[in-house]
C-alpha positions as CSV (number, residue, x, y, z in Angstrom):
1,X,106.8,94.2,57.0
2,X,107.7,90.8,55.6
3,X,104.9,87.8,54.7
4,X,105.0,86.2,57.8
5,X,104.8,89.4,59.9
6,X,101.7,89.7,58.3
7,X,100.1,86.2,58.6
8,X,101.1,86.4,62.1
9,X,98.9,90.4,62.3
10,X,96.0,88.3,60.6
11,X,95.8,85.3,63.0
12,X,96.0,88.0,66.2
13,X,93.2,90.0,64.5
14,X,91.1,86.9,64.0
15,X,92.3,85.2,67.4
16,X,91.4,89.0,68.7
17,X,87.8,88.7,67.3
18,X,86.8,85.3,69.1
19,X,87.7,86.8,72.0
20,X,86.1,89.5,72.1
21,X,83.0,87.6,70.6
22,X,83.1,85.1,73.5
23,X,82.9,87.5,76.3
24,X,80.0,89.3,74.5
25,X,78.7,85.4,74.0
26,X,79.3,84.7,78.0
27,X,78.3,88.3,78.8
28,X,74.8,88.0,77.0
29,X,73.5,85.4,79.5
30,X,72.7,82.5,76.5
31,X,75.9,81.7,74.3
32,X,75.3,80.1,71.0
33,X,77.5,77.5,71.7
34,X,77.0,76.7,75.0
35,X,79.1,78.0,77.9
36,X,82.0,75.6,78.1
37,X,82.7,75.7,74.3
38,X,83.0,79.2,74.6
39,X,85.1,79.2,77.7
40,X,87.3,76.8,76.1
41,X,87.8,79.1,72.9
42,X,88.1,82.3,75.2
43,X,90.9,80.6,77.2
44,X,92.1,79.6,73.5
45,X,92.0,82.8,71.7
46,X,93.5,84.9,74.3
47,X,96.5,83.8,74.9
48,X,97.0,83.3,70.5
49,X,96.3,86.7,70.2
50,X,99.5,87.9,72.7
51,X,101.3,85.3,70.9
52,X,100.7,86.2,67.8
53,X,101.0,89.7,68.1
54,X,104.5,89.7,69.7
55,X,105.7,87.2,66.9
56,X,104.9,89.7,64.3
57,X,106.4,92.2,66.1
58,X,109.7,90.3,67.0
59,X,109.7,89.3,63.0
60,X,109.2,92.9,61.8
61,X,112.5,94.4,64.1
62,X,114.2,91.4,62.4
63,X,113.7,93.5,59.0
């Protein structure tokens, strides 16, 4: 596993967390942040966390 394999694991874990947050946010009834901020960072974190996750894997086969 090389540095940046590793940064790109990290951001997909934290991108991972917000999303999951934000449906327990949208799912609860009353999100903190209102509904449409945590839409936007639901339709946001979601598609990072693919992202991310197959960059890290397309940079570790590289090794």
């Amino acid at each position: 596993m090389t540095p940046k394999s590793g940064l790109f694991l990290g951001g997909c874990c934290i991108s991972a967390i917000a999303s999951v947050g934000s449906i327990f946010e949208l799912a609860s009834g009353t999100p903190d942040l209102g509904s449409l901020n945590t839409s936007i960072i639901l339709a946001l974190s979601v598609p990072l966390t693919v992202f991310c996750f197959f960059a890290a894997v397309r940079d570790a086969n590289k090794q």
